[in-house]
N, C-alpha and C positions, 0 to 999 in steps of 0.2 A: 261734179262740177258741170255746169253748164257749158254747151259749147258757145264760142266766140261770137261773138257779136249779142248772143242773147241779155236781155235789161232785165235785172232782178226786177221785183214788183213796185218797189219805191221810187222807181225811175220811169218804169211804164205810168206809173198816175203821174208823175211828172210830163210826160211826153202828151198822154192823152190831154189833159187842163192846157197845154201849149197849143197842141195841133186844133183843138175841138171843145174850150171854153163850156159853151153852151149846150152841148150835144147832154142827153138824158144819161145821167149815172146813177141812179137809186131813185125808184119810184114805191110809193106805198098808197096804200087807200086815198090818205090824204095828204102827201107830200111827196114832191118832185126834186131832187137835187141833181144840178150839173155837174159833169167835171171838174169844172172852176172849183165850184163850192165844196166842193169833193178833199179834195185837192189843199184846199183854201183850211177848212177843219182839219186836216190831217196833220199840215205843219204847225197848226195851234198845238194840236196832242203832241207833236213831238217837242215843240219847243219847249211844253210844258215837265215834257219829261226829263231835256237837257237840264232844264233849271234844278229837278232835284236829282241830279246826278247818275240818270237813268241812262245807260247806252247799250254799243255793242256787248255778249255776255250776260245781261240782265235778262230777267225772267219776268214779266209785266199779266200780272191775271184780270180779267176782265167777269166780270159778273150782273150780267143781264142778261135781257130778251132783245131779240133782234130789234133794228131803229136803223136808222141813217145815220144818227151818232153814232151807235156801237160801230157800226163798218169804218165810220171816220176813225173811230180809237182805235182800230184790228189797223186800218192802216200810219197811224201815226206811229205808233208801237214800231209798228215793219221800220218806217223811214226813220225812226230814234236808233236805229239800229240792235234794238231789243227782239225780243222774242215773245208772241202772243201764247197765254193760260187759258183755255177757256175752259169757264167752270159754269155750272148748272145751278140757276138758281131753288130750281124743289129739289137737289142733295139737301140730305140731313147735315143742318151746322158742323158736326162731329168729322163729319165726311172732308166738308169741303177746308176745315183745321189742318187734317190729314194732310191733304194733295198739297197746300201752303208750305207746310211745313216739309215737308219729302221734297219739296221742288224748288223751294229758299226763293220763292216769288218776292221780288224786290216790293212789291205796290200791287195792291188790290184796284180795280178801276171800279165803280156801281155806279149804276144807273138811276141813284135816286134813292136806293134802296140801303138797309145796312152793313157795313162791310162783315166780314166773320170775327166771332170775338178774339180780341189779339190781334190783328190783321194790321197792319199799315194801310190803311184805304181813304181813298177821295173820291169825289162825285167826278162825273164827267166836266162837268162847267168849274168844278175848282180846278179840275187838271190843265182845262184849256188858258192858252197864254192867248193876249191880247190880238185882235184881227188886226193881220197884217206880221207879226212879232215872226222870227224864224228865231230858231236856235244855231249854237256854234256848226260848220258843215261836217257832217259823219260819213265816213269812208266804212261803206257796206262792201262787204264778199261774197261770194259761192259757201264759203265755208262759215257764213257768224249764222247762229240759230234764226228762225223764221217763227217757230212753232212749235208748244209740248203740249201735246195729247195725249190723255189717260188711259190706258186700256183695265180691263181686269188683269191680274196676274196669279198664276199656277201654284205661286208659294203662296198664295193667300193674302196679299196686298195688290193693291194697284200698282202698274208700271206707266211714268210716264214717258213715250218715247218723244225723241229729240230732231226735227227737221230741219235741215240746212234749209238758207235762200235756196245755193244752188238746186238741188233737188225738186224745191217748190216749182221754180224758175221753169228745168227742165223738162216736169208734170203737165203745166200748163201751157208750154209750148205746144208738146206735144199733141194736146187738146182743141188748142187751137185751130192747130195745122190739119189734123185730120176731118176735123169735124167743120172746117171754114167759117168757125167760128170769128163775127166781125161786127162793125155799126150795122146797127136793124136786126142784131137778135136780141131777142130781152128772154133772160135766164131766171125760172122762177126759185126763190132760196125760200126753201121749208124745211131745211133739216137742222137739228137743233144744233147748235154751235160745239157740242161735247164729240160730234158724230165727222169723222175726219170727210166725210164727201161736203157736209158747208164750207169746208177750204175751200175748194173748186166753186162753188153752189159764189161765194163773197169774192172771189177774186179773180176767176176767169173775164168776166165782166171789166177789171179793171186791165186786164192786159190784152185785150182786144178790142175795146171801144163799145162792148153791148152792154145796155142797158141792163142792170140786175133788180127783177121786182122783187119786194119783201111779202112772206104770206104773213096774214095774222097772225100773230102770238095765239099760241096754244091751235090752229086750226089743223096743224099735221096730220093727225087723224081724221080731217070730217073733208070725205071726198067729194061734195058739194061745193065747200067752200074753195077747195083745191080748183075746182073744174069755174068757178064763179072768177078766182082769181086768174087764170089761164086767160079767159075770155077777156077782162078786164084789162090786162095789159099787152095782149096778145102775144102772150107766152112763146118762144121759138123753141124752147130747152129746157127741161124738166127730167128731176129723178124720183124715182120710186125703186123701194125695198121692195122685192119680189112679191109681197105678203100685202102691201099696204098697194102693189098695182091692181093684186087681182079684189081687195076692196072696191078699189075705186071704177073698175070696168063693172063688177057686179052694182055699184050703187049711182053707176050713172047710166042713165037711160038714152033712146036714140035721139031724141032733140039738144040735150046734154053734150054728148058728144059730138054732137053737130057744131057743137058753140066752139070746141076746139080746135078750129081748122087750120089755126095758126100754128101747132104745134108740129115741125118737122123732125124733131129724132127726141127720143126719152131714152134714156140712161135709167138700166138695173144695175145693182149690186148691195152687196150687205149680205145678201143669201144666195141658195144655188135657184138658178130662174129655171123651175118646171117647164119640158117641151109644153105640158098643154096650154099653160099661161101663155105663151111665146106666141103659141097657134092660134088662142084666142082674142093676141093682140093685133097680128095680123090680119084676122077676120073681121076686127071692128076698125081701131084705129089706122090700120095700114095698110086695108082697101081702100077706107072713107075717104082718108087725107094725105093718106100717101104719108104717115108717118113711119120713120124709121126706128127702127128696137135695136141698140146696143146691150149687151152682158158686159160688165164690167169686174174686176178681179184684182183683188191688192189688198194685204195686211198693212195696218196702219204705219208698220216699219218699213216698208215700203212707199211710202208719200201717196197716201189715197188707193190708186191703181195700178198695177204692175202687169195686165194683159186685158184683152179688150178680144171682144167680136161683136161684128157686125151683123145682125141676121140679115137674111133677103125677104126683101120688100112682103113676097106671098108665102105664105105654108102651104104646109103644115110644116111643123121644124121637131123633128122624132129625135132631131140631139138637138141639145144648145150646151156647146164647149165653152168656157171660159176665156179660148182661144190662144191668139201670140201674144206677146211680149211689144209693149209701146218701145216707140222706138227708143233705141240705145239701152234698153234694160235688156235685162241676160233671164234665163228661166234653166232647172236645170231637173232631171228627175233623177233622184240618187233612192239605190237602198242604201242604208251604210256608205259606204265612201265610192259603192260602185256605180255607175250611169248606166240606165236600164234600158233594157232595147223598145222598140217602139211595140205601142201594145200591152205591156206589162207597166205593173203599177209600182211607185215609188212612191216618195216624197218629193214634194215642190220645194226647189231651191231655190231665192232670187236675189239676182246682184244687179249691177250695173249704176248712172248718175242719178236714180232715184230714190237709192236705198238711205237708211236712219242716218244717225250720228250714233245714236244706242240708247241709251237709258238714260234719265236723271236722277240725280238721288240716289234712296237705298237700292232700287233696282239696275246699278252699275253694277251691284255683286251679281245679278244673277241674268246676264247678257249672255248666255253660252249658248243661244239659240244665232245668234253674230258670230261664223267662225270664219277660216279662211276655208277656199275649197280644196277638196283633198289632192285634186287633178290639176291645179291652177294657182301657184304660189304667187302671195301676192294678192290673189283676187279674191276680196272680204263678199260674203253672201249671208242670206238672211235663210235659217232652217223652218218653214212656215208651219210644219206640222199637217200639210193637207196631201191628201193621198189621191195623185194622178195619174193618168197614162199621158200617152202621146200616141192620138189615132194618125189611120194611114195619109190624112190630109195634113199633118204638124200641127195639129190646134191639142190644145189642152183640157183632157177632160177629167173633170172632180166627181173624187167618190166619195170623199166623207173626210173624217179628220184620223189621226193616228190617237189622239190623245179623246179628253172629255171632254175637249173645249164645245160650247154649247155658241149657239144663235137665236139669240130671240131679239125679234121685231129688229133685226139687223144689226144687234147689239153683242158684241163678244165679251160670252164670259163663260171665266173660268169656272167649274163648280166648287173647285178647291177654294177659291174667296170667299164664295158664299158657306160653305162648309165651316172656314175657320171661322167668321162671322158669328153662325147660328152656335157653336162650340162653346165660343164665350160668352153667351148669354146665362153661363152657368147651371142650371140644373140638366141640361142634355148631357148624354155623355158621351153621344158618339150622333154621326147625322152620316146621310148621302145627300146626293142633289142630282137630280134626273130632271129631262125634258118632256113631260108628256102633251101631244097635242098644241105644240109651239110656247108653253107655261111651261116656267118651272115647278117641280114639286119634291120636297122636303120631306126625307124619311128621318123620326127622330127618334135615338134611343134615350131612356129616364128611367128615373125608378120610380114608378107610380105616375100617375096621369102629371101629364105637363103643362096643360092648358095652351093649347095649338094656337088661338087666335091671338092670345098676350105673347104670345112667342114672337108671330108675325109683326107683330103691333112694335115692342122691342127693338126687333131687326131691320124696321122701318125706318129709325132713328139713326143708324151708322151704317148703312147701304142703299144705293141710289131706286126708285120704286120698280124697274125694269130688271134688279136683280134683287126684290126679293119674292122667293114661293110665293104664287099663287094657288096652291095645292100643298098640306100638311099630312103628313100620317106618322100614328106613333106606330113600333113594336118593339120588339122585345130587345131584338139584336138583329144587326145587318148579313144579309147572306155573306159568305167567303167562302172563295175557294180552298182547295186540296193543302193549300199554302201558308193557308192563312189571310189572305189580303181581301179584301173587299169583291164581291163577285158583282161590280157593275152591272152584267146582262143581268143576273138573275136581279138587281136593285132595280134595275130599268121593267123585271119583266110584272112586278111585286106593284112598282106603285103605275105601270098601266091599269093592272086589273082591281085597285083599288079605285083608281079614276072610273069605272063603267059604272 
């Protein structure tokens, strides 16, 4: 729950369109919209959602590409008292059936585009109710949903986890306050809607007064356009996945970097941020422009981020921790039910006004990673699976995960989904799923050749392109241990040295 006084989000675009009409809220190449107008759109969405029976409890999926509409639907949604789906429009139709149906999404929202077959869906412009039109008034909580985001899951299905206002509420305060986020910052939004940092990226902006510019559809990747669009609306606040900064320092040059002077702190996370990255962002952007480097750290059930650091201004930086705990969140290092002394490595524990609601759907059965703490009756905690210390200064440092859970391009997944996945395409008969060189890669067992690239092609169809192999090999049978069970290192060590 948020503390007192704080305005869930549907109340802050209310306050800003009051205090600041005119002031810039969404700017793009070719379109500028105010608060007002902000504002103005957003009660159309929701009116329009009163009208078909849409409120508190409802589940509202959206399916596009970023626009100043779509931000208006994410926020009419909010102020219907509903809760926002975002779904990807390159998922395989098959996929995005899936997450619908697992998640009882009352209404598809599309951009123009067709809804999923089965679906309940309308376009944006059929959803909107007449300029000027409000619906009946909706009494929003701390506790009514904000947000369900999809992650991979370990049983071999997607999980979508469940975000309270409050929670959102409390994330973005926090954001605020630390980082002085306010009017005259303009925060660049390039991350795709499916990836829980666009929460932050579409709606810090709306509870603080700064401006949020949209990058081009599909330019995520191309770190020119990135650095063109920076300049362009003189970016103050920007993220990068550890993997896609150190692209972009490599592929922007010194006149380049020169153009981003405007930029005073960029925000990592998705992945662990290498000291040398750290040192060689220091050395360009954070002598240059005196730009600040944040590390940022949070499982989606955790609402975005759950610890934060700061680096300093100069390097070299031979550690970069993950750091404390934003305020009011709790962090805990357990083995087993015991808290481990500082120094030695546990499991990351995290609770406090941040944490889920849990699961939607079929993955309410399998929430047992949400238990209570074993020290702290009463106090519900999230088991995150990542394996930490606690150095001699309190910050937190990450060594890796307990489980297979994988990271690619700052995207968590399970190899066990992709696994089940490849399994049912029928003639394999047994698979692993390994990370080599930041791609995944696919060992698969058959009787007789398989045909690897119809395999890929197949799996393309019912998993999103970011979790399927990019790397294929057949054999015979998967390593196992003494035991019987799968010998991971030896399957990790099998398809490196097929990769050379």
């Amino acid at each position: 729950m948020p503390e007192e006084g704080v305005r869930l989000v549907p109340s802050d675009l209310a306050h800003r369109a009051a205090v600041a009409p005119d002031a810039l809220a969404i700017a793009t190449r070719d379109t500028a919209w105010t608060f007002g107008r902000l504002a103005d759109r957003a009660r159309g969405v929701a009116a329009g959602l009163a009208a078909r029976g849409i409120g508190p409890g409802c589940i509202v999926a959206v399916l596009g590409d970023r626009s100043a509409e779509l931000v208006a639907v994410l926020c009419g949604i909010l102020e219907a008292g509903a809760a926002y789906l975002p779904l990807a429009p390159s998922d395989p139709p098959a996929r995005l059936v899936r997450l619908l149906r697992d998640s009882g999404a009352a209404l598809v929202v599309v951009d123009g585009r067709p809804g999923p077959a089965g679906a309940a869906a309308c376009s944006i412009d059929e959803l909107m109710a007449p300029a000027g039109a409000s619906g009946p008034p909706v009494r929003i909580g701390p506790d009514d949903l904000a947000y369900v985001m999809y992650t991979s899951g370990s049983a071999g299905a997607p999980k979508g986890v469940a975000v309270e206002h409050g929670a959102l509420a409390h994330r973005l305060r926090w954001m605020r306050r630390q980082y002085r986020v306010e009017a005259g910052d303009t925060i660049l939004q390039k991350t795709r809607l499916t990836f829980d940092v666009s929460v932050w990226e579409l709606l810090l902006g709306v509870t603080s007064g700064a401006a949020t510019a949209l990058l081009e559809v599909d330019a995520e990747a191309n770190p020119r356009e990135i650095a063109a669009a920076v300049q362009r609306h003189r970016v103050t606040l920007v993220h990068f996945v550890p993997s896609m900064l150190r692209l972009f320092l490599l592929a922007t040059g010194p006149l380049e970097r020169a153009a981003l002077a405007s930029l005073r702190r960029v925000f990592c996370s998705g992945e662990a941020l290498p000291p040398d990255l750290a040192t060689r962002f220091s050395e360009t952007l954070g002598v240059a422009h005196g730009t600040g480097l944040s590390n940022l750290y949070g499982p989606t059930e955790a609402t975005i981020d759950v610890t934060f650091h700061d680096l300093p201004l100069h390097g070299p930086h031979p550690r970069v921790p993950i750091g404390r705990p934003i305020d009011g969140a709790a962090a805990w290092v357990l083995a087993g039910d015991r808290s481990v002394p500082v120094g030695e490595r546990g499991e990351l524990c995290v609770g406090g006004p941040t944490l889920a609601r849990g699961y939607v759907g079929a993955a309410r059965r399998d929430d047992a990673c949400f238990a209570e703490h074993p020290a702290q009756p009463g106090t519900r905690m999230y088991r995150t699976g990542d394996l930490v210390s606690v150095g001699a200064d309190g910050a937190l440092d990450f060594h890796g995960r307990l489980d297979r859970q994988l990271k690619i391009r700052g995207v968590r997944i399970e190899p066990a989904e992709v696994e089940a996945a490849i399994r049912a395409l029928g003639p394999v008969r047994d698979c692993g799923v390994v990370a080599v060189g930041g791609v995944l890669h696919a060992v698969v067992v058959g009787d007789g050749p398989l045909g690897l690239a119809a395999l890929r092609q197949r799996l393309a169809t019912s998993l999103p392109e970011v979790m399927v192999p990019a790397r294929w090999s057949q054999r015979a049978a998967l390593p196992t241990t003494a035991h019987g069970k799968v010998d991971v290192a030896a399957l990790q060590r099998d398809a490196e040295a097929s990769a050379c």
